[in-house]
C-alpha positions in Angstrom: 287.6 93.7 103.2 287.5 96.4 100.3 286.2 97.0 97.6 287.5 94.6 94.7 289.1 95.9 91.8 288.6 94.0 88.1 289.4 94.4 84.7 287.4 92.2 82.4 288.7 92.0 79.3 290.8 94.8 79.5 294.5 95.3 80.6 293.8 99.2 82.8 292.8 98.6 86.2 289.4 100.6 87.0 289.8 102.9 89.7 286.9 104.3 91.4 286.2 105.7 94.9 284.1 104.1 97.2 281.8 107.4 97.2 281.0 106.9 93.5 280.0 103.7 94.2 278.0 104.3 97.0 276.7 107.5 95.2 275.5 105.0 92.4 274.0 102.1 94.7 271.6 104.8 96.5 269.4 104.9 92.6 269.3 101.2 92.8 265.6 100.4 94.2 266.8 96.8 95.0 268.9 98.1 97.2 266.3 100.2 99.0 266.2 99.1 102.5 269.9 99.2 102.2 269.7 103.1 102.6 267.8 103.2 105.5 271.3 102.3 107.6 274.0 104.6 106.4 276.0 101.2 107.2 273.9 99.3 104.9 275.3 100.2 101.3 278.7 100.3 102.7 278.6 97.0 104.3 277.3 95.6 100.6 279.4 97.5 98.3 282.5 95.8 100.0 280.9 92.4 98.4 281.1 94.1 94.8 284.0 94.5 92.4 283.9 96.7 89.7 284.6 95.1 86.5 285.4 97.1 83.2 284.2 95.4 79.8 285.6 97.1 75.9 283.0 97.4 73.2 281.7 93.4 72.2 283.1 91.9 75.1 280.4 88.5 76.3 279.7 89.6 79.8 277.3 86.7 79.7 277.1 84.0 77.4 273.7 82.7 77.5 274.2 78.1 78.5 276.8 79.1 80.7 276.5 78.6 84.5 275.7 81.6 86.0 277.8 83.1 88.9 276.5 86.3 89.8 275.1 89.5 89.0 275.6 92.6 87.4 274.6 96.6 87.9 275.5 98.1 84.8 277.1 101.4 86.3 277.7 102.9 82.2 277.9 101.9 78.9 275.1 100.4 77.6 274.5 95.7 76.6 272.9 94.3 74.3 271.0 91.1 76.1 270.5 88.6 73.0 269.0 85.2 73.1 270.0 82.2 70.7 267.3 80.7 68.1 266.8 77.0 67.3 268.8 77.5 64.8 272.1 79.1 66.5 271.0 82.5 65.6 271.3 85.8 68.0 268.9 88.1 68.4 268.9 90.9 70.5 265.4 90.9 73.1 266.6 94.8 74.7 269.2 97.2 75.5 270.1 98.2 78.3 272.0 101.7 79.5 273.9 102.2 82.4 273.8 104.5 85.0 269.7 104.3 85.3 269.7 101.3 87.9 269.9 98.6 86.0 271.2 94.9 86.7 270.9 91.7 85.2 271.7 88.3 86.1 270.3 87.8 89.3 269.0 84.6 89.1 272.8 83.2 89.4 272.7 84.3 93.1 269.7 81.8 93.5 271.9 78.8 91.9 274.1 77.5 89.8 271.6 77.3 86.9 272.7 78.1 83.3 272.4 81.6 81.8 268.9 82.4 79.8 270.4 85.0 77.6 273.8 86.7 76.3 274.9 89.9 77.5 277.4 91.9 75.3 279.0 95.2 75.4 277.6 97.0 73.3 279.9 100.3 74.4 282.5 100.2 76.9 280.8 99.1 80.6 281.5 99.5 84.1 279.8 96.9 86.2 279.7 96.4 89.7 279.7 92.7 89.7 278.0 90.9 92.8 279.3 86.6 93.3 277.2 84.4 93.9 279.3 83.3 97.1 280.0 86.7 98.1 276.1 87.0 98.2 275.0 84.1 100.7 278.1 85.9 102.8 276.5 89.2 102.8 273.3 87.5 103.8 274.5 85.4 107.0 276.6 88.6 108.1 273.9 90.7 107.7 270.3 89.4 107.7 268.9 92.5 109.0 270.1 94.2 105.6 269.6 91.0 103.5 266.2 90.1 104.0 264.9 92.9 102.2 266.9 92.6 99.5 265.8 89.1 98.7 262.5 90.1 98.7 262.9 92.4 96.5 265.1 90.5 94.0 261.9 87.9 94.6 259.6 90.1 93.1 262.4 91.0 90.4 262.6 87.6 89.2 258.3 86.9 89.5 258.2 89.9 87.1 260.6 88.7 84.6 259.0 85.3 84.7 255.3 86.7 84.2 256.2 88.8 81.3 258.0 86.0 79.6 255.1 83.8 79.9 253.2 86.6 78.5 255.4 86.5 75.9 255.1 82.8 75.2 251.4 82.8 74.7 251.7 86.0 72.1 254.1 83.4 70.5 252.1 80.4 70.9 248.7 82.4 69.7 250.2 84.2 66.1 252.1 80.3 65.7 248.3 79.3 66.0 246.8 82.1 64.1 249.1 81.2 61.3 248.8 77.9 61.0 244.8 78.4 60.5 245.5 80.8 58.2 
């Protein structure tokens, strides 16, 4: 199997070496026990296709049923979240090349999306299925186990901050009720 070649949104096919690829996935801590094998980020990176997305393309669209994940290679997303009242806002932005993925909670199931994701310059994503996941995993549980547990610890940290972020919310609602 190679690597898997994707244009999203786009009509020119992104070309890209294997050693760029590899080159990139060795900055990813996630990926960390990976590195230890020389096979290890080889053996995953044919699970990835590299997706290109123009300036305000929806990579994700928050309600949506997730499918997999995403390391933002370049370019830089917005990741926006939708009001009560249909409104976007935009909750942090994101630059590639620094290590950075999002949507990793699609590899745990086939919940729907929390947030929108959108181009906000031209991105080159490496783009990780949710199917093509579990398959890495079977093949190779001496690689994958680490992985998860680090994509565990990922997911606990989002999920504390945004209950952290829920009592702020909660306590100025409270603080300005009372006045």
């Amino acid at each position: 199997m190679g690597l898997k070649e994707v244009v999203g949104h786009s009509e020119s096919k992104a070309k890209m070496h294997n050693d760029e690829i590899l080159k990139y996935l060795e900055g990813i801590v996630l990926l960390e026990e990976l590195k230890a094998d020389s096979k290890g980020l080889r053996a995953f990176s044919e699970f990835l296709t590299v997706t290109d997305f123009p300036v305000g393309s929806e990579i994700i669209r928050e309600g949506d049923v997730g499918g997999g994940m995403y390391f933002l290679m370049s370019g830089r997303v917005l990741v926006m979240k939708k009001t009560i009242q249909g409104d976007f806002y935009p909750v942090a932005k994101l630059a590639g090349g620094t290590g950075i993925f999002f949507g990793e909670g699609a590899l745990f199931g086939q919940e729907a999306r929390s947030a929108s994701v959108i181009a906000d310059e031209a991105c080159r994503c490496l783009v990780l299925d949710g199917g093509d996941f579990e398959r890495f995993c079977r093949l190779y549980p001496q690689w994958s186990v680490g992985v998860i547990l680090r994509l565990a610890k990922v997911v606990a940290t989002r999920l504390r901050a945004l209950n952290q972020d829920y009592v702020m919310l909660y306590q100025a609602l409270v603080s300005e009720i009372r006045g």
